[in-house]
C-alpha positions, 0 to 999 in steps of 0.5 A: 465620572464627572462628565457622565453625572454632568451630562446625565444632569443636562439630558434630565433638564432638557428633558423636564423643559422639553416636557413641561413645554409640550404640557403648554401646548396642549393646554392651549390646544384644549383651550381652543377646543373648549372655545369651539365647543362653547360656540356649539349647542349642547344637547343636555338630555334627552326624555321619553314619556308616554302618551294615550296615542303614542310616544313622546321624545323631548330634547333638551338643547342648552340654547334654542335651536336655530336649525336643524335638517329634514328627518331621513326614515330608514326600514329600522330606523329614523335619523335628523341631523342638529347642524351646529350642535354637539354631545359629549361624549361624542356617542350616547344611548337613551333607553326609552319604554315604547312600542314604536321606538326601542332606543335612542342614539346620539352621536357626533356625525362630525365636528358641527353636526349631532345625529339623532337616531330613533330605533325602530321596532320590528314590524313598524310600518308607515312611520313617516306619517306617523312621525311630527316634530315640534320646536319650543325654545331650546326643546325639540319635540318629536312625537310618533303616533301609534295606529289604532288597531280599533276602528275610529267609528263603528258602522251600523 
């Protein structure tokens, strides 16, 4: 009875060392994820307001944007890429009230790279002549036109 307490009591303790020395390595492995990601630019938030002749999206970023790539238009959708920027978490969904863009999407396309997606509406055509970005500071601007269905001057 003896030998079996003082090896139950043996397994315990090695056990609890072995746990609490896993506990130490994972800290240190958080710590060095937090160190990468303090080296990134975090997107903070994303606005959407509404203008006379389209709609407006602001990003709000920690620091200035240094880079960032040439935007991709797809039939629904409209994506650029933030190189050496990141969300947490690493998937967010921003609703906006438009008639061009239905919603916008944030996500971590890989461990440097956020993408930014803007959902097209159905039937929305020419919108890369209708799509402009600006950068001021630590904001990125994009700003998507909308076609005026009334003529801009009126023949006699």
């Amino acid at each position: 009875m003896k030998r079996f307490l003082t090896t139950l009591i043996i397994i315990y303790a090695f056990l609890v060392g072995f746990g609490s020395l896993a506990g130490a390595s994972n800290t240190s492995k958080t710590t060095v994820l937090n160190e990468k990601s303090s080296s990134l630019n975090s997107l903070k938030n994303v606005d959407s307001h509404l203008v006379n002749n389209g709609h407006i999206v602001r990003l709000e970023f920690k620091k200035p944007v240094s880079q960032w790539m040439k935007p991709v238009f797809y039939e629904k959708s409209v994506e650029i890429d933030f190189p050496g920027a990141f969300i947490a978490p690493s998937n967010k969904s921003f609703p906006v009230e438009s008639s061009i863009i239905s919603k916008v999407f944030a996500s971590q396309s890989d461990r440097e790279t956020l993408r930014v997606r803007f959902q097209t509406k159905p039937g929305i055509k020419d919108i890369e002549n209708r799509t402009k970005l600006l950068q001021q500071g630590r904001f990125i601007i994009i700003r998507f036109d909308v076609v005026s269905k009334e003529p801009s001057f009126i023949y006699s």
